[in-house]
N, C-alpha and C positions, 0 to 999 in steps of 0.2 A: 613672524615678520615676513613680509613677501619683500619678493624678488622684484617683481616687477609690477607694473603700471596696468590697471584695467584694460588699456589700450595697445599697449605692450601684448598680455595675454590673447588678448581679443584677436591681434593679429595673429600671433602666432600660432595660435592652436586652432581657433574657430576659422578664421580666411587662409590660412596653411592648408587645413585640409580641402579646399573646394580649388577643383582646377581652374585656370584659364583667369583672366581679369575681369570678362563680362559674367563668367561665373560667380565671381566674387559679389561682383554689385548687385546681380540676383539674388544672390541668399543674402546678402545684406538687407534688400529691399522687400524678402518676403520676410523678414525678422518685426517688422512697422504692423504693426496694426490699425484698424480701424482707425483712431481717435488720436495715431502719431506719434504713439509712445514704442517703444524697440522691445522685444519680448527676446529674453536671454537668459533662462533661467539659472544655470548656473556662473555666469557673469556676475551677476545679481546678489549670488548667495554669498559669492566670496569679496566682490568687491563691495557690494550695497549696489540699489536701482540707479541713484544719481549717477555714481562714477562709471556703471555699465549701460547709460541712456550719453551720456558726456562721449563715452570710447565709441560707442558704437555711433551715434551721428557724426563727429570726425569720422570714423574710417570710411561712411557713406559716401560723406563729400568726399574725402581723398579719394575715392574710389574713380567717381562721376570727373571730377577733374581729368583724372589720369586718361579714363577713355577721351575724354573729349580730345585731349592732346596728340594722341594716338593718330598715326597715318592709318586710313582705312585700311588699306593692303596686311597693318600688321592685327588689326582689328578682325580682317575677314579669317585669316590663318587662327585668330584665337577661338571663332565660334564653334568648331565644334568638339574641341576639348571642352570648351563650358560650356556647352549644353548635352556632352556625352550622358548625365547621369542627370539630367532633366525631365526623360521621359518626354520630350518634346523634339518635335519636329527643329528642322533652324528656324526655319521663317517663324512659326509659333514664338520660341524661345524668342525670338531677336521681338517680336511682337509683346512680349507678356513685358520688357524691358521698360518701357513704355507706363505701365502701369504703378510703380512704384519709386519714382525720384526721391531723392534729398527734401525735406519740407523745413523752410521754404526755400524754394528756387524760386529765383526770376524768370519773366515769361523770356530772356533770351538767353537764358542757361537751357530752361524747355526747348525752345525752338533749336537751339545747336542740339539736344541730346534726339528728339524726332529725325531732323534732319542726316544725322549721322544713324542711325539704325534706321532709316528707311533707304537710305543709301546702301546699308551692309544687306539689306532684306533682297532689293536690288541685284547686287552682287551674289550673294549665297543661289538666288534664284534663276541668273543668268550663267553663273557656273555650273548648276544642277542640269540645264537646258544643256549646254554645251557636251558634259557628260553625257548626257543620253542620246545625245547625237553622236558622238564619239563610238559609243558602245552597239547604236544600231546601225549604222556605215560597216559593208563589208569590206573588210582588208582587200587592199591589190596589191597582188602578186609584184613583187620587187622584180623589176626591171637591170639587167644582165647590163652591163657596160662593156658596150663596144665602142671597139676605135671608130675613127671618124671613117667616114667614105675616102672610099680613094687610098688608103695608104698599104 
């Protein structure tokens, strides 16, 4: 007798272990194959295909929701926990995000999901900029505080 629900497990054990939230919708999204079916094989064994193609497209869209709801500020703090074990640049990673949505989504689920990762692409890359300007800037020398003239 199980314990719990495809969906259930699914969460906990498969999306528990991948960090970050845009992590999550990545390996979500590279789970899709070709032809739009969820490839999960031990999902699959224990629960059957249907109940493991049912849990895993819910937890896509939860997924896609939850970012979209997201203030980018808490969105940029998460990219590079989810993409530390990517293997991928951020701009990359925030790029490949793109490639594998919820099907079917509306063309204005797509357009807020674009708009928002070209936004964080933006951000990641205007803070790398900013970094490197930071780290090629020679330090000055702290300035002594003295009293005013005159006293």
């Amino acid at each position: 007798m199980r314990l719990k629900s495809a969906l259930e497990d699914f969460k906990a054990n498969s999306l528990g272990a991948v960090p970050g939230l845009l992590g999550r919708l990545s390996y979500v999204g590279r789970l899709r194959d070709g032809s739009g079916r969820y490839e999960h094989w031990g999902l699959a064994k224990v629960y059957g295909d249907d109940a493991a193609q049912c849990a895993i497209r819910a937890s896509h869209r939860v997924l896609l929701s939850e970012v979209l709801k997201k203030p980018l500020a808490v969105l940029l703090n998460d990219v590079p926990a989810s993409c530390a074990n990517e293997h991928l640049t951020e701009r990359d990673f925030l790029a490949s995000l793109t490639e594998s949505p919820p099907k079917p989504l509306s063309p204005a689920a797509l357009a807020h999901l674009r708009s928002v990762l070209s936004a964080l692409s933006a951000l990641v890359e205007s803070r790398n900029n900013a970094s490197l300007r930071c780290a090629s800037q020679p330090r000055q020398p702290a300035q002594e505080s003295r009293p005013p003239a005159g006293t």
